[in-house]
N, C-alpha and C positions, 0 to 999 in steps of 0.2 A: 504494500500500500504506500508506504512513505516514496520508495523507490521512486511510483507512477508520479505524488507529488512534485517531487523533485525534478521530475521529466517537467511535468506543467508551470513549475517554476521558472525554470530555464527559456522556455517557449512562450512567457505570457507578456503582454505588452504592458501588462501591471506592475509590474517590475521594473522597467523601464524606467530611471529618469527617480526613480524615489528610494531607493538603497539600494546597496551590493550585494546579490546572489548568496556571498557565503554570510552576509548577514543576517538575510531574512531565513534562511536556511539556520543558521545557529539558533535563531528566535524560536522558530518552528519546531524541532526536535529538545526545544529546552525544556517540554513540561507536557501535559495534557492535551490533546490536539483531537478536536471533536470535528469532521469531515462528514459534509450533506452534500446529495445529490438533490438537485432542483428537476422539478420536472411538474411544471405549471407554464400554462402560456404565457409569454412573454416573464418568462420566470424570473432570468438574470436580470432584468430592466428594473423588475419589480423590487427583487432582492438589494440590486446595489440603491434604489431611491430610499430602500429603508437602513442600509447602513449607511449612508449619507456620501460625502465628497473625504476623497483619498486621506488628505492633512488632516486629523484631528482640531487642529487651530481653525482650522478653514469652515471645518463640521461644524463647530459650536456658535461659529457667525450665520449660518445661512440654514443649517438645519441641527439645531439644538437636541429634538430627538430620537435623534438618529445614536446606531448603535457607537460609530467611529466618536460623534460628539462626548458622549455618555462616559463612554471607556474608555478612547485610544489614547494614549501619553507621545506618541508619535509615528511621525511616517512608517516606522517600521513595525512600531509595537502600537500599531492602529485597532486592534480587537476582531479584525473578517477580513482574508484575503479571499477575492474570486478569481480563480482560476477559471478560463474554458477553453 
């Protein structure tokens, strides 16, 4: 499972532009890591409008509650990556 992760980490445009691979990767494998499968129309659309915008900082100006606003402490340690 983590392996497949790790493949989708590598490959996701999410990643891009907001930390380094072996950081989000360190984050990821540091503790409890709870993986859902979506499978509702227009699922991911749905899904990212409720964890809100990438930056936690960002989150908490434009959409307060949203899950990234709520939890995330930063880019990287933001509380929901989506992979797809």
């Amino acid at each position: 499972m983590f392996d497949h992760l790790l493949k989708k980490i590598r490959n996701s445009s999410n990643v891009s532009g907001c930390c380094a691979v072996s950081d989000l990767t360190t984050f990821l494998s540091s503790g409890p890591l709870i993986a859902m499968e979506l499978q509702a129309e227009n699922g991911i659309k749905r899904w990212a409008d409720m964890a809100g915008p990438t930056d936690p900082s960002v989150a908490r100006q434009v959409a307060p509650a949203s899950f990234r606003a709520r939890f995330g402490t930063g880019k990287t340690l933001r509380v929901e990556w989506t992979f797809t």
